[in-house]
C-alpha positions as CSV (number, residue, x, y, z in Angstrom):
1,X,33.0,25.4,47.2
2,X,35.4,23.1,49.1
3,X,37.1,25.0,52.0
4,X,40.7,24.9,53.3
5,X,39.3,22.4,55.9
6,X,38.3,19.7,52.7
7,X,41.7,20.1,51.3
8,X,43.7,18.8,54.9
9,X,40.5,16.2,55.7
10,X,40.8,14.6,52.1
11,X,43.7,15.3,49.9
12,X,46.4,15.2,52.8
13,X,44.8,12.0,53.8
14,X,44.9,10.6,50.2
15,X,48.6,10.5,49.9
16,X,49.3,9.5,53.6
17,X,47.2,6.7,53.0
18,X,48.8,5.7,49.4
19,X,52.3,5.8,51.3
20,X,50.9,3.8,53.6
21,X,49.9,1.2,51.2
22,X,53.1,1.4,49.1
23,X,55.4,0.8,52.4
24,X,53.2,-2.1,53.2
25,X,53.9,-3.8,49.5
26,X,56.8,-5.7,50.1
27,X,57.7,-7.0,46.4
28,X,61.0,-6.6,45.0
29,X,61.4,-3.0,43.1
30,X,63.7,-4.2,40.2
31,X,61.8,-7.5,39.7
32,X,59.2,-5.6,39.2
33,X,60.8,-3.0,37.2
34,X,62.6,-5.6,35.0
35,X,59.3,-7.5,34.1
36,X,56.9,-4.7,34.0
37,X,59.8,-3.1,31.5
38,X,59.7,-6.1,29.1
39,X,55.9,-6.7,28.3
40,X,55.7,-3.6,25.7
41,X,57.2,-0.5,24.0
42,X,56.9,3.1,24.9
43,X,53.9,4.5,25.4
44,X,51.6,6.4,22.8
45,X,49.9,8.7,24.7
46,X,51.9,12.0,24.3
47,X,52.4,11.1,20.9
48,X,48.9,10.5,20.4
49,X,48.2,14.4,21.0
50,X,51.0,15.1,19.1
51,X,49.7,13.6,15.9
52,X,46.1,14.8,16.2
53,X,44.6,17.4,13.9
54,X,43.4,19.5,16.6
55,X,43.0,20.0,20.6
56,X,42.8,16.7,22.0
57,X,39.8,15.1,23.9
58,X,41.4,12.7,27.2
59,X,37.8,11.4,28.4
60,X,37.9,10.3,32.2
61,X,36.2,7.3,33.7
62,X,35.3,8.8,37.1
63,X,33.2,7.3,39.5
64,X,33.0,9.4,42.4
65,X,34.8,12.1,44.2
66,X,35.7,13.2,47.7
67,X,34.4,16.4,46.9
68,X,31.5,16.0,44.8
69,X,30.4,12.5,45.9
70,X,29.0,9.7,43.9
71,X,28.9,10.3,40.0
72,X,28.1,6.4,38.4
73,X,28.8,3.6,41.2
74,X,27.9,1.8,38.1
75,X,29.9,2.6,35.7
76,X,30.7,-0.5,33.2
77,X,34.5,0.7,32.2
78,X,34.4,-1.6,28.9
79,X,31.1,-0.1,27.9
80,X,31.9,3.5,28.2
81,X,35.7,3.1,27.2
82,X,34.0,2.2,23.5
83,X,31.6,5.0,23.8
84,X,34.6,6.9,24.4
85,X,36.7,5.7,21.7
86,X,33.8,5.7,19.0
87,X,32.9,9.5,20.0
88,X,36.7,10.2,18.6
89,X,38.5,10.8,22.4
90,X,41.6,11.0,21.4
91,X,42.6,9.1,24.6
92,X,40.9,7.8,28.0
93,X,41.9,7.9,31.4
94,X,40.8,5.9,34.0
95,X,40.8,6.7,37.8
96,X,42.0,3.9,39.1
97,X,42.2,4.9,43.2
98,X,39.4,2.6,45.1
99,X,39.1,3.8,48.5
100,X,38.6,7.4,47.5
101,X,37.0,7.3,43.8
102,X,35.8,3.8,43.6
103,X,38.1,2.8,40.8
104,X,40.7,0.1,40.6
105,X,43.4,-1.5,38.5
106,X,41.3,-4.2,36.9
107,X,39.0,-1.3,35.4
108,X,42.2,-0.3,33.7
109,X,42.5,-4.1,32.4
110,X,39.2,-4.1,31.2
111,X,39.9,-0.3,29.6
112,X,43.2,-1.8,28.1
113,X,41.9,-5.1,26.5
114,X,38.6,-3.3,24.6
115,X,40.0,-0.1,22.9
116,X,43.1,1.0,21.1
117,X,43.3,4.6,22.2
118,X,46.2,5.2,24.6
119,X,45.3,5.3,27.9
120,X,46.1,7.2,31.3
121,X,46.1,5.3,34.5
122,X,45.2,8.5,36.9
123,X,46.1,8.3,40.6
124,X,48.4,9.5,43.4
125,X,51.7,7.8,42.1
126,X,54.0,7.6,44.9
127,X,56.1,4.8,44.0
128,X,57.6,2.6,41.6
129,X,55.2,-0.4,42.0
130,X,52.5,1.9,41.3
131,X,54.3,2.9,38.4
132,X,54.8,-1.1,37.5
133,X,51.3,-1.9,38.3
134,X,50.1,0.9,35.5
135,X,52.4,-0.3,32.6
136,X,51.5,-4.1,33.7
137,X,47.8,-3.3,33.4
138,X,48.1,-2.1,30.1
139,X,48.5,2.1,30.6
140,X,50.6,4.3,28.3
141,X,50.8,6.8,30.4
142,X,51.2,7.8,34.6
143,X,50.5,10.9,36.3
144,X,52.9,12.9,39.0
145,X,51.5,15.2,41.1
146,X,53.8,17.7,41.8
147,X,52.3,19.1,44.8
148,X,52.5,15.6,46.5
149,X,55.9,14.4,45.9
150,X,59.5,16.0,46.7
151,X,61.8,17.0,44.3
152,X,63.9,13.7,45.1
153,X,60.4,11.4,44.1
154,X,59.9,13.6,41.3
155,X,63.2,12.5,39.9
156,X,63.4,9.0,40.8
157,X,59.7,8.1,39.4
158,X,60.4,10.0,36.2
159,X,63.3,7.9,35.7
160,X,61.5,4.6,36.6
161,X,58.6,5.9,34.2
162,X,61.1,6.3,31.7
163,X,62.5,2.9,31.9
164,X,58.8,1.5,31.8
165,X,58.4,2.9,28.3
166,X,55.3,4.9,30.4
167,X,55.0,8.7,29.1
168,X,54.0,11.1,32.3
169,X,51.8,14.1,32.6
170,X,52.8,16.2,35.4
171,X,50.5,18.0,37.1
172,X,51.0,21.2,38.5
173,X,49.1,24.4,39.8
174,X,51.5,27.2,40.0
175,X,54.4,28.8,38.7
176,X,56.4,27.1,41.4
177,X,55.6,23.9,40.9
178,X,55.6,24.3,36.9
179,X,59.7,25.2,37.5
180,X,60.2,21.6,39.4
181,X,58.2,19.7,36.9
182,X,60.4,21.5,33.9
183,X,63.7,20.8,36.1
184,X,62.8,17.5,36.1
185,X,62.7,17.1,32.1
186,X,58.9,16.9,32.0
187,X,57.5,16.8,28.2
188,X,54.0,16.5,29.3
189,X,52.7,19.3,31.8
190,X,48.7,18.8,33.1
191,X,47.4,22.6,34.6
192,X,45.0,21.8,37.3
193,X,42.7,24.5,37.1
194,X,41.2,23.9,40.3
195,X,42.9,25.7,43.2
196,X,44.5,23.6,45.9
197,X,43.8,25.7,48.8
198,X,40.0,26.6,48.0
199,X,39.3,23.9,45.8
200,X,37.7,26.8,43.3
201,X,38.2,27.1,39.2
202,X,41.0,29.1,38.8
203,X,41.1,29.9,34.9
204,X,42.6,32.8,34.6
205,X,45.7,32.0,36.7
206,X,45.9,28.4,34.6
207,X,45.3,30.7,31.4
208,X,48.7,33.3,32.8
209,X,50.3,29.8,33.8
210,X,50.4,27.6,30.3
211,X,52.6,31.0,28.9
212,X,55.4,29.7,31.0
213,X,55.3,26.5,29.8
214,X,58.5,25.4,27.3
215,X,57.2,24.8,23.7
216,X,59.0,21.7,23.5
217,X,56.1,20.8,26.3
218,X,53.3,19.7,25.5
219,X,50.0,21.6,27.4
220,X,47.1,19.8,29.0
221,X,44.4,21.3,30.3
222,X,43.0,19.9,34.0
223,X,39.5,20.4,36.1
224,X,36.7,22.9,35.5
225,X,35.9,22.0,31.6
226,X,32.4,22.2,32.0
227,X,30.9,22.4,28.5
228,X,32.5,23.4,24.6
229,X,32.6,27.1,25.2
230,X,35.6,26.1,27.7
231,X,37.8,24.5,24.9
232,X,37.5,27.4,23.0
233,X,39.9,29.4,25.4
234,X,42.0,27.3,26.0
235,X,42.7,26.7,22.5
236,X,43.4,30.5,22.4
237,X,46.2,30.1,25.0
238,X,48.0,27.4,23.5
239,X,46.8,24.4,25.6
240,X,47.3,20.6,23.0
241,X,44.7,18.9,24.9
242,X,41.9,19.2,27.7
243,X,41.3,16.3,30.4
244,X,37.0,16.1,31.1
245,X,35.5,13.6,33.4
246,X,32.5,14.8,35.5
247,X,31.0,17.1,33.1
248,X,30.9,14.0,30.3
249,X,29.8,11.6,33.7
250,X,26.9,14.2,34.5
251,X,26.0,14.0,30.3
252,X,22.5,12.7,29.8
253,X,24.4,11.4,26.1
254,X,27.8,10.6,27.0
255,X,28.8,10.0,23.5
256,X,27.3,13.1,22.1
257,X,28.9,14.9,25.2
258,X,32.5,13.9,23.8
259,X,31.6,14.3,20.6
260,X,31.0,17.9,21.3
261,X,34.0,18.8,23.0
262,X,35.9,16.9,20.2
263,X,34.0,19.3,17.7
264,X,35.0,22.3,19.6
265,X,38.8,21.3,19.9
266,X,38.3,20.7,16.0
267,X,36.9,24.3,15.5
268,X,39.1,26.3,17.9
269,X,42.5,24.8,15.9
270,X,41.2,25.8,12.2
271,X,40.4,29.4,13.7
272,X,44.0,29.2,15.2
């Protein structure tokens, strides 16, 4: 269990040193915006979900953590992005922060240019380059923290996201944070399971939290999906799709490890 300490050492320290990076970038925003804007349409990723026959798989390509350490240092995103695809995720994300999780954009290129499953570009989004850089490297989708940016970024980078033709999960953790991500039009709301403060699996408070949720919303389920059994409940509450990294990482069979939460998303919407 990751104290209160691990939470102000590491994820304070995460976004103060993401705004430091995106003040440093000096590139014009609306260049950007204007060229990034014109290489595609809008995204498929919430529609994706939409459209599939049962709970949706995203599969993450995680390398490490802050909190857990290293996972695959060695991960060959091409490889298991096809693995991924051909187990029947129904879309993959990709953790693209390098200093903290050892990702980067380029294993978002690589993602983007071998499969045809809409993908997530998953890091601390504080700006509209980084927003840019995601649609430019082939993403379909962004994510907003909620916790991490005022209601003022919220806005703005929903707006720019929008403009992008990039859908956006917004992630939140409590009810408070679930009424700024609805205020701000969100259609995609990620539940982080994982409790900010303790860094412990908090289901029952994410299970209490996806009630409040708009119907017009769609529901994805974050952290703490540690095997099949897990799908199943959340299924029963009403989340549309879960979002598993380490436990498919950890897998001995990667494929057979999506394939099985695929199976169980399957299952859990026929009994539905």
């Amino acid at each position: 269990m990751a104290s209160l300490a691990w939470v102000n050492k590491y994820l304070a320290g995460i976004m103060a040193r993401h705004r430091e990076i995106a003040e440093l970038d000096e590139r014009d925003v609306d260049k950007e915006i204007e060229a990034a804007a014109s290489l595609g349409g809008p995204g498929r990723f919430a529609e994706c979900i939409r459209e599939d026959s049962g709970l949706s798989v995203i599969a993450e390509i995680k390398k490490r953590s802050p909190s857990v350490g290293d996972l695959d240092l060695g991960i060959d995103p091409k490889e298991l992005a096809t693995i991924y695809e051909s187990a029947g995720a129904a879309c993959i994300s990709v953790l693209t922060d390098e200093e903290f999780f050892g990702g980067s954009l380029q294993d978002l290129c690589d993602v983007s240019g071998t499969v045809s499953v809409p993908i997530l570009r998953k890091d601390f989004t504080v700006s509209e380059l980084d927003l840019c850089d995601a649609k430019k490297a082939g993403a379909d989708c962004a994510l907003l923290i909620v916790a991490a940016l005022t209601d003022d970024e919220l806005d703005r980078l929903s707006r720019a996201a929008a403009t992008l033709g990039l859908d956006v999960i917004t992630e939140v953790h409590d009810a408070s944070e679930l009424k700024r991500a609805v205020d701000t039009g969100s259609t995609m709301v990620g539940i982080n399971q994982r409790n900010l403060k303790t860094f412990e699996i908090d289901r029952n408070r994410a299970m209490e939290l996806v009630q409040s949720v708009p119907p017009q919303c769609l529901k994805i389920a974050e952290s703490g999906i540690g095997d099949p059994s897990d799908v199943d409940v959340l299924v029963d509450v009403g989340f549309d799709a879960v979002l598993i990294g380490e436990a498919i990482i950890r897998s001995s069979d990667r494929a057979q490890a999506v394939r099985a939460f695929v199976s169980a998303g399957q299952r859990g919407h026929a009994v539905a």
